[in-house]
TIKENU-117606 format. One record per atom (N, C-alpha, C): residue number from 0; residue in three letters; z negated, y, x negated. Coordinates in nm, 2 decimals. Layout:
<recs>
+-----+-----+--------+--------+--------+
!   i !  aa !      Z !      Y !      X !
+-----+-----+--------+--------+--------+
! NUM ! ala !      Z !      Y !      X !
...
+-----+-----+--------+--------+--------+
</recs>
This chain:
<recs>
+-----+-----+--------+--------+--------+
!   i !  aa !      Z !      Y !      X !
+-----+-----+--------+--------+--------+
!   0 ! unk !  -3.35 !   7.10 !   9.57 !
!   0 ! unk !  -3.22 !   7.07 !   9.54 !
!   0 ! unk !  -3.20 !   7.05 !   9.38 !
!   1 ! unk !  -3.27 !   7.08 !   9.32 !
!   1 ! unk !  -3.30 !   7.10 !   9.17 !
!   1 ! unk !  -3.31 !   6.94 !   9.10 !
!   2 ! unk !  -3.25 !   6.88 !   9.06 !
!   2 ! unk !  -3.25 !   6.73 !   8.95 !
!   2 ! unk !  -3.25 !   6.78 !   8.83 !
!   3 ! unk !  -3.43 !   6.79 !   8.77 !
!   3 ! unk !  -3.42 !   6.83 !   8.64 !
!   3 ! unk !  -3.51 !   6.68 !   8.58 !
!   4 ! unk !  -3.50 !   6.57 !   8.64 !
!   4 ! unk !  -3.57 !   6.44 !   8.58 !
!   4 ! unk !  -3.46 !   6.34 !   8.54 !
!   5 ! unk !  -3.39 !   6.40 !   8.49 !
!   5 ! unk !  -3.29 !   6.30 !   8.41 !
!   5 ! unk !  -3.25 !   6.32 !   8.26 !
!   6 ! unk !  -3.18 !   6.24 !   8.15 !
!   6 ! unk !  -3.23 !   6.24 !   8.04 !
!   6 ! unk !  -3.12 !   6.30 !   7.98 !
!   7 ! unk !  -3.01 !   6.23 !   8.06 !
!   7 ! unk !  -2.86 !   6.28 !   8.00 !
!   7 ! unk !  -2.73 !   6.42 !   8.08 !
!   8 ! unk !  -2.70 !   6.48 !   7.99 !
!   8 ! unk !  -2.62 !   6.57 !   8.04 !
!   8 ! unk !  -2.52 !   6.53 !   8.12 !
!   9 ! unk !  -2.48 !   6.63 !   8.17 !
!   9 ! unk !  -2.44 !   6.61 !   8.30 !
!   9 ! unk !  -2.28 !   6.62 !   8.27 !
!  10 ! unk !  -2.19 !   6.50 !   8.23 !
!  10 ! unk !  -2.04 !   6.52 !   8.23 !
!  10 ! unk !  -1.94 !   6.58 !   8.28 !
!  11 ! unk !  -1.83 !   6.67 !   8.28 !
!  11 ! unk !  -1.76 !   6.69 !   8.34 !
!  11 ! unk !  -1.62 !   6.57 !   8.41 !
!  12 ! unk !  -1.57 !   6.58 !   8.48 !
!  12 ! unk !  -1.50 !   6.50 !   8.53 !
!  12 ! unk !  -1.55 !   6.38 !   8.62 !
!  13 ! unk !  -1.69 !   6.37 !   8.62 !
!  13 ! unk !  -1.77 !   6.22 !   8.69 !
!  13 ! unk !  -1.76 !   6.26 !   8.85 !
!  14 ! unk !  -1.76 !   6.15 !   8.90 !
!  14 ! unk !  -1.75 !   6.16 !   9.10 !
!  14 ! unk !  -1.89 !   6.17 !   9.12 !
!  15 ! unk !  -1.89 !   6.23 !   9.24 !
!  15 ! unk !  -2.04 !   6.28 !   9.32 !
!  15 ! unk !  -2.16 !   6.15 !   9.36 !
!  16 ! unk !  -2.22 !   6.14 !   9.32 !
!  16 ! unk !  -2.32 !   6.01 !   9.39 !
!  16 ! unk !  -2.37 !   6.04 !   9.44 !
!  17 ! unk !  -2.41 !   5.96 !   9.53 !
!  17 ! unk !  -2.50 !   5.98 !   9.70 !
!  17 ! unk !  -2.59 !   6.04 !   9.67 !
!  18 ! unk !  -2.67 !   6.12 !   9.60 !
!  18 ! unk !  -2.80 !   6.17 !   9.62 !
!  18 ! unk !  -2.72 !   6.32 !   9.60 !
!  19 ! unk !  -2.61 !   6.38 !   9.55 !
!  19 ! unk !  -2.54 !   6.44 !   9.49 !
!  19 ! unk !  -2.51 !   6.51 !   9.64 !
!  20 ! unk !  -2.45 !   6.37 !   9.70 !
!  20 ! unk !  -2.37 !   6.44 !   9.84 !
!  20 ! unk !  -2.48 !   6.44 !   9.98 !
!  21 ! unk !  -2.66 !   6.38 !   9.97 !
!  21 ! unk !  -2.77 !   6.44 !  10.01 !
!  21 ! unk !  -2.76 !   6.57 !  10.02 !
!  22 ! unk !  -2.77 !   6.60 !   9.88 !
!  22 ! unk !  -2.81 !   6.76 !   9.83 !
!  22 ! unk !  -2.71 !   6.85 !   9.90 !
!  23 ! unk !  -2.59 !   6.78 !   9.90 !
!  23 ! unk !  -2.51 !   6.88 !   9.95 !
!  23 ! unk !  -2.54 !   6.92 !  10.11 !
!  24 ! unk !  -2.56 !   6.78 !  10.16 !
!  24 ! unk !  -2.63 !   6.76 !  10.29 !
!  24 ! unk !  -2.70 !   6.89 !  10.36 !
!  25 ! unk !  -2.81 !   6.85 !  10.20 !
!  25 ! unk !  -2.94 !   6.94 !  10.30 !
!  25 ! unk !  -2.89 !   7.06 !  10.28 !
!  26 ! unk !  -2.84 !   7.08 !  10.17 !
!  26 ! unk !  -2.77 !   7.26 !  10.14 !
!  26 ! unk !  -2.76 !   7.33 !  10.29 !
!  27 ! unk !  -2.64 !   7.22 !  10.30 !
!  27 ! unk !  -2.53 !   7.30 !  10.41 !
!  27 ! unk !  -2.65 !   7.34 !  10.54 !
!  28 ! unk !  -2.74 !   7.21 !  10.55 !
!  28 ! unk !  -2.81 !   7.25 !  10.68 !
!  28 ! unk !  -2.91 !   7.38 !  10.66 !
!  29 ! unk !  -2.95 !   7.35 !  10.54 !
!  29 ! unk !  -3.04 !   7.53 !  10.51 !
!  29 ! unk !  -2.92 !   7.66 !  10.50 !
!  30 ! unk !  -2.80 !   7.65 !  10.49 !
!  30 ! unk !  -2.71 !   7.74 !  10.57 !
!  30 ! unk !  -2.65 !   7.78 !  10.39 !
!  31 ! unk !  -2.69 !   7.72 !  10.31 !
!  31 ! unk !  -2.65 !   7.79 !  10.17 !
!  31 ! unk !  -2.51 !   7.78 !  10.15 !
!  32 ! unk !  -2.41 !   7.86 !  10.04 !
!  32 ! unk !  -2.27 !   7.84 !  10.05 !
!  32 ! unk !  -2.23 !   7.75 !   9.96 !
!  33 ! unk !  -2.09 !   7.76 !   9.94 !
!  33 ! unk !  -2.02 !   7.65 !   9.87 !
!  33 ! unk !  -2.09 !   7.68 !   9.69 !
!  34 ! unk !  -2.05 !   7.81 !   9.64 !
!  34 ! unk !  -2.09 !   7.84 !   9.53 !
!  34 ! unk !  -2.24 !   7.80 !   9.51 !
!  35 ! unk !  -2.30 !   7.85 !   9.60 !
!  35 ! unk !  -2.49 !   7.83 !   9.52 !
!  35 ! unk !  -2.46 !   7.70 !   9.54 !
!  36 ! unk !  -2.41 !   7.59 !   9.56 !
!  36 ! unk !  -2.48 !   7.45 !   9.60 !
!  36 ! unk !  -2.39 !   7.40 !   9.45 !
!  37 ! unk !  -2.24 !   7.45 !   9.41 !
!  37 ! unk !  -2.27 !   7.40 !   9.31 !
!  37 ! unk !  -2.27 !   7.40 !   9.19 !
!  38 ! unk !  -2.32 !   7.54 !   9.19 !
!  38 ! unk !  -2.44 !   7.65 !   9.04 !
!  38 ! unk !  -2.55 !   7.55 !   9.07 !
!  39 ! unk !  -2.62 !   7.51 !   9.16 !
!  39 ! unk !  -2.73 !   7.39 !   9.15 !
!  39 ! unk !  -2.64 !   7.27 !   9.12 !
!  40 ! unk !  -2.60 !   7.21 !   9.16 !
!  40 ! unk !  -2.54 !   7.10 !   9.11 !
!  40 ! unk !  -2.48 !   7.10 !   8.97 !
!  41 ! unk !  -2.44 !   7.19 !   8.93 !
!  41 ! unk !  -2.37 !   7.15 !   8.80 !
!  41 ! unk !  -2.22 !   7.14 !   8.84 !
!  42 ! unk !  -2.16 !   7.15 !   8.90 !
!  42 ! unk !  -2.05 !   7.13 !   8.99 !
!  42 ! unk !  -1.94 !   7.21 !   8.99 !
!  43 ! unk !  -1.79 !   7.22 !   9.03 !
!  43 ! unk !  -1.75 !   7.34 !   9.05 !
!  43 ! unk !  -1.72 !   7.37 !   9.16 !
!  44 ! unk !  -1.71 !   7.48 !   9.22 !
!  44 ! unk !  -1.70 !   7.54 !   9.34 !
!  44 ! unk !  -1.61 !   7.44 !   9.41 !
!  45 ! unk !  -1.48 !   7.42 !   9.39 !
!  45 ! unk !  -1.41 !   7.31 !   9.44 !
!  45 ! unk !  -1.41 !   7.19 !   9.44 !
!  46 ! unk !  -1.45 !   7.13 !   9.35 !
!  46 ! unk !  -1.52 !   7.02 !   9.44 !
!  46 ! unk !  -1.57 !   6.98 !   9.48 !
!  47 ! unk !  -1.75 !   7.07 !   9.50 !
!  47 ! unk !  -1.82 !   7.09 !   9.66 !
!  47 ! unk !  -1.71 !   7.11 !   9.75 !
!  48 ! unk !  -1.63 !   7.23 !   9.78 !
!  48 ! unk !  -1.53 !   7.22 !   9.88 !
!  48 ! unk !  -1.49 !   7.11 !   9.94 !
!  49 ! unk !  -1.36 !   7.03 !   9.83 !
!  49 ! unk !  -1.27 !   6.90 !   9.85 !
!  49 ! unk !  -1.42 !   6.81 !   9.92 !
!  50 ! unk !  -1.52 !   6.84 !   9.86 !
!  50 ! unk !  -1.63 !   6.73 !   9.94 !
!  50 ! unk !  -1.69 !   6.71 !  10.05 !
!  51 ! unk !  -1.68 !   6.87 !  10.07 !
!  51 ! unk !  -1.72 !   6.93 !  10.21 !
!  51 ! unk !  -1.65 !   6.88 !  10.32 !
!  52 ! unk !  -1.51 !   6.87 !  10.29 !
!  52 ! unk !  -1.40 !   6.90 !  10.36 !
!  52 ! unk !  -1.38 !   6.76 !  10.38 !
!  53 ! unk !  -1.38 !   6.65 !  10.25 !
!  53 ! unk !  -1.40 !   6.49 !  10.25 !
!  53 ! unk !  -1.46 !   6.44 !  10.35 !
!  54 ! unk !  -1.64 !   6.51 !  10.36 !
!  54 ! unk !  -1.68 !   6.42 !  10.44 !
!  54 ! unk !  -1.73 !   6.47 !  10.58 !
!  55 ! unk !  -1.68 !   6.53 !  10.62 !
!  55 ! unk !  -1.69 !   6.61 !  10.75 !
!  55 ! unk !  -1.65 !   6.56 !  10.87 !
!  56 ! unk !  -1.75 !   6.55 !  10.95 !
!  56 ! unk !  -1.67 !   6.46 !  11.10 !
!  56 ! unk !  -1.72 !   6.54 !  11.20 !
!  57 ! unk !  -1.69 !   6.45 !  11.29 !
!  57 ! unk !  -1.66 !   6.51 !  11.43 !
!  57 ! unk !  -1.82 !   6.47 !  11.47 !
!  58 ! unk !  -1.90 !   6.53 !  11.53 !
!  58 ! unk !  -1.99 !   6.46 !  11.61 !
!  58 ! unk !  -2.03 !   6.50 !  11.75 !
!  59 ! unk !  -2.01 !   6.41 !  11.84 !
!  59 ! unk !  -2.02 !   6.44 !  11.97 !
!  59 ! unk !  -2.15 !   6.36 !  11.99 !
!  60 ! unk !  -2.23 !   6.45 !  12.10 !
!  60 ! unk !  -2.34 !   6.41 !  12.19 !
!  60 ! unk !  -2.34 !   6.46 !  12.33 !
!  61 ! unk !  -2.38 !   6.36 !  12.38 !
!  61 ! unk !  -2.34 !   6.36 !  12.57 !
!  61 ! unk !  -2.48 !   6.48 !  12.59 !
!  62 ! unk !  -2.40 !   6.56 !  12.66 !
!  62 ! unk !  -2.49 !   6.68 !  12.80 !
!  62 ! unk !  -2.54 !   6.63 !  12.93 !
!  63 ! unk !  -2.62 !   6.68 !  12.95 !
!  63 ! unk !  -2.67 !   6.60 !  13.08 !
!  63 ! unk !  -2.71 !   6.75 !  13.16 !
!  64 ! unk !  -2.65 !   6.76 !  13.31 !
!  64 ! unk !  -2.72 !   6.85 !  13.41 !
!  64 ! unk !  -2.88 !   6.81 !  13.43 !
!  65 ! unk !  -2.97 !   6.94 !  13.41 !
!  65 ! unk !  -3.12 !   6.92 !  13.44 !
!  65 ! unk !  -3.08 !   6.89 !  13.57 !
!  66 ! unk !  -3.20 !   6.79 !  13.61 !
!  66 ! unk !  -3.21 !   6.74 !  13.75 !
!  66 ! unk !  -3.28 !   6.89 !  13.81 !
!  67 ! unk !  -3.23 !   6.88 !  13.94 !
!  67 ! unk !  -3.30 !   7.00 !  14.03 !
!  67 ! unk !  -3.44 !   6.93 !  14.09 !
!  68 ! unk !  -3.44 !   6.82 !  14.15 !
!  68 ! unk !  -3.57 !   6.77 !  14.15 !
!  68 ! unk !  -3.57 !   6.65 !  14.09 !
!  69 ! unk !  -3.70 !   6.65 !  14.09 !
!  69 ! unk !  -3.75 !   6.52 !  13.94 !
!  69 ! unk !  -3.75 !   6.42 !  13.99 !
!  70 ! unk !  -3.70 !   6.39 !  14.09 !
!  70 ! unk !  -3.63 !   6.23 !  14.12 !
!  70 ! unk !  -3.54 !   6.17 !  14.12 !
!  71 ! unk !  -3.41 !   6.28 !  14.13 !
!  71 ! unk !  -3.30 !   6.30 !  14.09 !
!  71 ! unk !  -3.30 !   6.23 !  13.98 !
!  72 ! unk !  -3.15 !   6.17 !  13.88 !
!  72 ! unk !  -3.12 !   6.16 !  13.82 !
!  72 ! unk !  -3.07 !   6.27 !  13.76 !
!  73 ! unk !  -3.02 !   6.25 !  13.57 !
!  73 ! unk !  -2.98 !   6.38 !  13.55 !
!  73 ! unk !  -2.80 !   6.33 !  13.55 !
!  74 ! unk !  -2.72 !   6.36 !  13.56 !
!  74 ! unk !  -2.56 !   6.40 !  13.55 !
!  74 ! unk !  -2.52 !   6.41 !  13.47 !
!  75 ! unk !  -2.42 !   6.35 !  13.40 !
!  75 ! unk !  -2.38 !   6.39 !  13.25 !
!  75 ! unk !  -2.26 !   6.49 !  13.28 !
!  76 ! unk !  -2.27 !   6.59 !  13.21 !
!  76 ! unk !  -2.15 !   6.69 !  13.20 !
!  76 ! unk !  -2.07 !   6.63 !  13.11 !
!  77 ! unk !  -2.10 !   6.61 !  12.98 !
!  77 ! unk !  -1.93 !   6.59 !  12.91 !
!  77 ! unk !  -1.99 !   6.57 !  12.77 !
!  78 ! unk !  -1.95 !   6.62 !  12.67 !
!  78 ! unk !  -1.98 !   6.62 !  12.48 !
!  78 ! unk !  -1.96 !   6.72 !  12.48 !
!  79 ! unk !  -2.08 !   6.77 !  12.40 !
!  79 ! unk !  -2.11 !   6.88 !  12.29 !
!  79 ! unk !  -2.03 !   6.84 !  12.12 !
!  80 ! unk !  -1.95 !   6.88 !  12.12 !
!  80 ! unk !  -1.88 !   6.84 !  12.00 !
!  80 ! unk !  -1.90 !   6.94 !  11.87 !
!  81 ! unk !  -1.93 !   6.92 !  11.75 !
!  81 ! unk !  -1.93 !   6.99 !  11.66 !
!  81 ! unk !  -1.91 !   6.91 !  11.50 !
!  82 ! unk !  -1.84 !   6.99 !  11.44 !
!  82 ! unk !  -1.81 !   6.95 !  11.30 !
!  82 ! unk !  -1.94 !   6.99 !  11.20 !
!  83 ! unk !  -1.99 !   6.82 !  11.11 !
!  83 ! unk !  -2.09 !   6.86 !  11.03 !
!  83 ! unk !  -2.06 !   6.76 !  10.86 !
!  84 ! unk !  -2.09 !   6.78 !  10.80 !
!  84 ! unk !  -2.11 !   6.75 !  10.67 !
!  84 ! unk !  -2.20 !   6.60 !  10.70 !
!  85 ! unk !  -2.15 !   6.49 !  10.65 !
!  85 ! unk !  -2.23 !   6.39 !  10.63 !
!  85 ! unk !  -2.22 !   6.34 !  10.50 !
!  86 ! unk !  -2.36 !   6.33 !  10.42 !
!  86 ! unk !  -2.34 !   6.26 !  10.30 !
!  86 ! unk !  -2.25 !   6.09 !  10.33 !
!  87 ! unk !  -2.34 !   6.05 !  10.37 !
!  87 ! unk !  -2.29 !   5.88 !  10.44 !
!  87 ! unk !  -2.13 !   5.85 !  10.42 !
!  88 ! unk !  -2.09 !   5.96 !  10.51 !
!  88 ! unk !  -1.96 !   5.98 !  10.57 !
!  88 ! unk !  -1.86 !   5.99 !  10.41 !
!  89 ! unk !  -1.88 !   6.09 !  10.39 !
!  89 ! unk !  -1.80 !   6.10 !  10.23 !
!  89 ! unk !  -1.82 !   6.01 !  10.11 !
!  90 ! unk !  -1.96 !   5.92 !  10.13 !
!  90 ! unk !  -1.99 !   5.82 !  10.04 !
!  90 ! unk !  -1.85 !   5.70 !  10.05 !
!  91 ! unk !  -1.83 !   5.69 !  10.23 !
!  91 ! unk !  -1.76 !   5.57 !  10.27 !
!  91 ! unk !  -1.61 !   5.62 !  10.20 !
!  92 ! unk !  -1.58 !   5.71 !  10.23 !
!  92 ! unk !  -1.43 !   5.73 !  10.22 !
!  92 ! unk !  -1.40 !   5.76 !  10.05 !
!  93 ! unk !  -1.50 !   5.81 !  10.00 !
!  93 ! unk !  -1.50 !   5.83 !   9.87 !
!  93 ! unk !  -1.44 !   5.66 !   9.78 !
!  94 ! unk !  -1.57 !   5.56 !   9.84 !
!  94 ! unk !  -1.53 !   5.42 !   9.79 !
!  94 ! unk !  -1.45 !   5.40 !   9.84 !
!  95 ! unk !  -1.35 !   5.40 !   9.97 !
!  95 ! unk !  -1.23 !   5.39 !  10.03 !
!  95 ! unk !  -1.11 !   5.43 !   9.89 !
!  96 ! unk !  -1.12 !   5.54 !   9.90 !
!  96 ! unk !  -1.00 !   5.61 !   9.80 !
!  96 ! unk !  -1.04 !   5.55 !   9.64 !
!  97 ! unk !  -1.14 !   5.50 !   9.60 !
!  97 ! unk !  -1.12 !   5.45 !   9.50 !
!  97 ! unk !  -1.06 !   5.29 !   9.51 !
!  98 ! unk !  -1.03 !   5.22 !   9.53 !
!  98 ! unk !  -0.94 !   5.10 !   9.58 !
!  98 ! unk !  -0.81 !   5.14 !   9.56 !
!  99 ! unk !  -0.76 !   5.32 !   9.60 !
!  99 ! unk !  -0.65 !   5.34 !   9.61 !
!  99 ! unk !  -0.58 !   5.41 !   9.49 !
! 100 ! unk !  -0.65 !   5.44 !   9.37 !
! 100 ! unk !  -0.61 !   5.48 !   9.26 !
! 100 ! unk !  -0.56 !   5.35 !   9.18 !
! 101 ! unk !  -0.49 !   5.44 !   9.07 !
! 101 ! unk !  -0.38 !   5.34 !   8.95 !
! 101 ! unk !  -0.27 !   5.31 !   9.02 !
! 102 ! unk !  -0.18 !   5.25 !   8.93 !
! 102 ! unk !  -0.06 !   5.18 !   8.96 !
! 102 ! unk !  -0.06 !   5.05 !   9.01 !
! 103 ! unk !   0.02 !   4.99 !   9.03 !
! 103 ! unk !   0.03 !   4.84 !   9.10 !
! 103 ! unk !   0.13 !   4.77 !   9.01 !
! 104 ! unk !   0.08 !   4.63 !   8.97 !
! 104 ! unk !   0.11 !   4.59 !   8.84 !
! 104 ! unk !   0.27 !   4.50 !   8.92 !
! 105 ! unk !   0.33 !   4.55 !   8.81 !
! 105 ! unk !   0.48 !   4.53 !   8.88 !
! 105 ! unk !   0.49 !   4.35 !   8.86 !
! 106 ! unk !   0.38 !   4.30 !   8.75 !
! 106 ! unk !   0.43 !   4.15 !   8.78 !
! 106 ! unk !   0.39 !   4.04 !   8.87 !
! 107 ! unk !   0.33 !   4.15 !   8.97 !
! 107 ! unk !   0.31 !   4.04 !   9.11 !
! 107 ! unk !   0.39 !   4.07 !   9.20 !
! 108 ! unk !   0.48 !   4.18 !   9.20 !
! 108 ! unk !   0.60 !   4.15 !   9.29 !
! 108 ! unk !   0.66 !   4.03 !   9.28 !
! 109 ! unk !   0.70 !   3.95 !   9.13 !
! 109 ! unk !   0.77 !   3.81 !   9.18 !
! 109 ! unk !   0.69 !   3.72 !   9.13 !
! 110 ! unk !   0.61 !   3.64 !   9.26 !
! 110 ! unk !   0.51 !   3.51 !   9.22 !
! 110 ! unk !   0.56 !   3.40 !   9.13 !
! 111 ! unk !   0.69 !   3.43 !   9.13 !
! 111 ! unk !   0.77 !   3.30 !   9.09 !
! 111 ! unk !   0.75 !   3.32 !   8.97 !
! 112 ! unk !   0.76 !   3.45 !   8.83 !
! 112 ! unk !   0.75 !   3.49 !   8.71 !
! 112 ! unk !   0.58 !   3.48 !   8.73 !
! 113 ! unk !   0.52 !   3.46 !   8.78 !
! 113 ! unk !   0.38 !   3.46 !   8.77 !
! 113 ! unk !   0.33 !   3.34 !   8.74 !
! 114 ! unk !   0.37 !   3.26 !   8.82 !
! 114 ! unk !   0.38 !   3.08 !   8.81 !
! 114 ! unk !   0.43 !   3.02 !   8.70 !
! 115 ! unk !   0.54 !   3.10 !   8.63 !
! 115 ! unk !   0.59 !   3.02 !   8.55 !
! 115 ! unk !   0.51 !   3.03 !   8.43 !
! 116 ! unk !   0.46 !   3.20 !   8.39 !
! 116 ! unk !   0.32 !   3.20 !   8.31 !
! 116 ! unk !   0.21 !   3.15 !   8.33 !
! 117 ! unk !   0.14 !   3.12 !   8.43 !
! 117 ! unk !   0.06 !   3.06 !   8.46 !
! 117 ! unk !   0.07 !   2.91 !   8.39 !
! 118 ! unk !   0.19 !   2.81 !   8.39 !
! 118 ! unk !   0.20 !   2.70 !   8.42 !
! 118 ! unk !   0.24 !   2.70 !   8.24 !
! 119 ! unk !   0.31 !   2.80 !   8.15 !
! 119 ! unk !   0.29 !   2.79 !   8.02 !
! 119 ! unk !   0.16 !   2.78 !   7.95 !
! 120 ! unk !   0.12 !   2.91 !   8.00 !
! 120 ! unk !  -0.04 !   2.92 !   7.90 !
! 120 ! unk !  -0.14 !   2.80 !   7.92 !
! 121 ! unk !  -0.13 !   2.74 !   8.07 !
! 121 ! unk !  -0.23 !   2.67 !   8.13 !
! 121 ! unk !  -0.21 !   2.52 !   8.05 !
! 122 ! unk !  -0.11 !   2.48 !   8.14 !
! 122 ! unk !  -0.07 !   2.35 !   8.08 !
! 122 ! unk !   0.01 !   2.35 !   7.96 !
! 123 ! unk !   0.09 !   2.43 !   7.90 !
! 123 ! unk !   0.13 !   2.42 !   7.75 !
! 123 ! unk !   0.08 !   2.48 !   7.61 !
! 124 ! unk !  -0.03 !   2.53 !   7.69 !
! 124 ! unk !  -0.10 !   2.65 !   7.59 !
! 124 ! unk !  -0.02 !   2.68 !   7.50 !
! 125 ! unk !   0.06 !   2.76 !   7.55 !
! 125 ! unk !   0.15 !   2.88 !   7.50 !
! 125 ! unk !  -0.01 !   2.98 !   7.49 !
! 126 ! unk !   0.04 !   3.13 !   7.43 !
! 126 ! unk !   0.00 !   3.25 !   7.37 !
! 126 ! unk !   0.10 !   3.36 !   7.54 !
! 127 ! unk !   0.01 !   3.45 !   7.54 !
! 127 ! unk !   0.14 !   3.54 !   7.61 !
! 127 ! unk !   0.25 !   3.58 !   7.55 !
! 128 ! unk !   0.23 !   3.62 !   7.42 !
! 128 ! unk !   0.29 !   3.67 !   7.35 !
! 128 ! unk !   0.44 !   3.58 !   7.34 !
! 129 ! unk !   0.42 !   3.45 !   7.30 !
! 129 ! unk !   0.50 !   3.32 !   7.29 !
! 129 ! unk !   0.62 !   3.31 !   7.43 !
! 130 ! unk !   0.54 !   3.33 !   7.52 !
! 130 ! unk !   0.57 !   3.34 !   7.70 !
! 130 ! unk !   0.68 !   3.41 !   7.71 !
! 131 ! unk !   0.64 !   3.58 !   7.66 !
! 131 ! unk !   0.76 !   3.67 !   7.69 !
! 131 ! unk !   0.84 !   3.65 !   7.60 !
! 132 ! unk !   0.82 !   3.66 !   7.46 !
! 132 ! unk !   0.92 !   3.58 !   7.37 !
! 132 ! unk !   1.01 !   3.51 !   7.39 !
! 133 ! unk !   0.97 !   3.41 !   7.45 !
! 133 ! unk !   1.10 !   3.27 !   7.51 !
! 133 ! unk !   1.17 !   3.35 !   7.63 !
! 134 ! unk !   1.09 !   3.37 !   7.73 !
! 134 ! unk !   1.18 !   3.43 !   7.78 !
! 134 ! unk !   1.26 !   3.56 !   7.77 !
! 135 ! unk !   1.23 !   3.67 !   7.68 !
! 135 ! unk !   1.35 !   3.73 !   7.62 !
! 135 ! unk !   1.42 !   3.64 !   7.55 !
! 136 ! unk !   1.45 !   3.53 !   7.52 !
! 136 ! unk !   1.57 !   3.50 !   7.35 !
! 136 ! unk !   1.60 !   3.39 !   7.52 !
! 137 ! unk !   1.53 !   3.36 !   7.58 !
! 137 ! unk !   1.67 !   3.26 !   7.71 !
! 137 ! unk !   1.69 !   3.37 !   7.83 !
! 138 ! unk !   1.79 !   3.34 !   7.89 !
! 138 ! unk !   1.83 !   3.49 !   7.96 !
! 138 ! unk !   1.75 !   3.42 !   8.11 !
! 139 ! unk !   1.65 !   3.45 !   8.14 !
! 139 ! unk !   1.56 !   3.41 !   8.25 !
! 139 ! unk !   1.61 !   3.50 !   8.36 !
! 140 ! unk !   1.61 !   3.42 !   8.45 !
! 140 ! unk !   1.63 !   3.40 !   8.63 !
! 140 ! unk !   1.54 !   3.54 !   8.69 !
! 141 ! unk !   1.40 !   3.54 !   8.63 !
! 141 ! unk !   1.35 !   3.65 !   8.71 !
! 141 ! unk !   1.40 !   3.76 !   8.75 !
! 142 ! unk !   1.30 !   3.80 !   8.89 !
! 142 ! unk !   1.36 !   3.93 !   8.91 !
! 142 ! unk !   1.28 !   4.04 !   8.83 !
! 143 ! unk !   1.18 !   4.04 !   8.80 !
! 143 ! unk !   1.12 !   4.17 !   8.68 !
! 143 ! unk !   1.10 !   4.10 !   8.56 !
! 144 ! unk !   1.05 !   4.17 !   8.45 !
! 144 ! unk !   1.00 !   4.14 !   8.30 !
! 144 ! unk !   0.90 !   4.22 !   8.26 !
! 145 ! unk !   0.78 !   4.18 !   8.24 !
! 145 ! unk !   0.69 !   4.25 !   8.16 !
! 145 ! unk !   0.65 !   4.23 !   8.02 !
! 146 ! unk !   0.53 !   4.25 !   7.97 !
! 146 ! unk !   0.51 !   4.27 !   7.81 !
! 146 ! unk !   0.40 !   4.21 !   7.82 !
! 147 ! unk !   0.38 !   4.11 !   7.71 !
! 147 ! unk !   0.24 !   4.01 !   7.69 !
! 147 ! unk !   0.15 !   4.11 !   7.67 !
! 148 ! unk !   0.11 !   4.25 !   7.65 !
! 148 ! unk !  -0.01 !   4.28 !   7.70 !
! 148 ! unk !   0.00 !   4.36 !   7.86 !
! 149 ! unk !   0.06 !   4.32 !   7.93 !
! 149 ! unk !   0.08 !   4.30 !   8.06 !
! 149 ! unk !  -0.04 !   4.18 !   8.10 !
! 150 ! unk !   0.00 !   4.07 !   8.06 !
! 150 ! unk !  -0.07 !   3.92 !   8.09 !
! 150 ! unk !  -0.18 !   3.91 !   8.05 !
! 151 ! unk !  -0.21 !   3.99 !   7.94 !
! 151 ! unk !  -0.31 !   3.99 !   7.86 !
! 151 ! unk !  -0.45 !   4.06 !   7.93 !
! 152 ! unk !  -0.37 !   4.17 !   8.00 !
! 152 ! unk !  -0.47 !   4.26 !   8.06 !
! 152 ! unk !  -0.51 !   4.20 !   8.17 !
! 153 ! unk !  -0.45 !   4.12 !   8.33 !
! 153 ! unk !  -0.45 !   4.14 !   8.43 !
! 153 ! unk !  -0.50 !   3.94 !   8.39 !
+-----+-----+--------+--------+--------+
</recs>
């Protein structure tokens, strides 16, 4: 469980990478706790937890009655259900929830203020800066107003 072949120290605040959430993998299956796994990792106790807890699912596998004789078929009784840690599992939802961070840029609520910059810089080669400008000093129709490093960024 030990990653001592790498060159650079190990940041605080960085997200888990898959080999990260392996280790945690195999931890849990050798029965080790939350703390030792992330005194090895470099980690802090919580968020191994939040990780644990991230990527944990349900896994069911079908039972089958032993046949009484061996020509018999065997019967399925039902699922064996149990909760386990999958690296995989937390990889997927981890890149899920990243999609879901930051704000939502307020100037694509109205396409129509979008178009209209689009159709300055493009075809008039205006500046953003020039863009917002004119339309603060004319009292413009839009429904929102942003700041030329708004336009600048996105």
């Amino acid at each position: 469980m030990n990653r001592d072949d790498f060159s650079t120290e190990k940041r605080k605040g960085k997200h888990l990478c898959l080999w990260e959430r392996e280790e945690i993998e195999k931890a849990l299956r050798r029965g080790a706790g939350v703390r030792s796994i992330a005194r090895v990792l470099g980690r802090s106790a919580s968020t191994i937890s939040r990780e644990i807890k991230r990527g944990t699912v349900l896994q069911r596998k079908r039972q089958y009655y032993e046949p009484i004789k061996k020509e018999s078929r065997e019967k399925w009784k039902g699922y064996r259900e149990k909760l386990i840690y999958i690296a995989d599992a937390g990889q997927i939802v981890a890149r899920n929830n990243t999609g879901r961070r930051g704000g939502k840029y307020k100037m694509f609520e109205d396409m129509e203020l979008v178009r209209y910059i689009e159709d300055k810089i493009l075809k008039d080669r205006w500046s953003p800066a020039a863009v917002i400008g004119w339309l603060r000093a004319q009292r413009h129709d839009f429904k929102t107003m942003v700041c030329f490093k708004t336009i600048t960024i996105t």
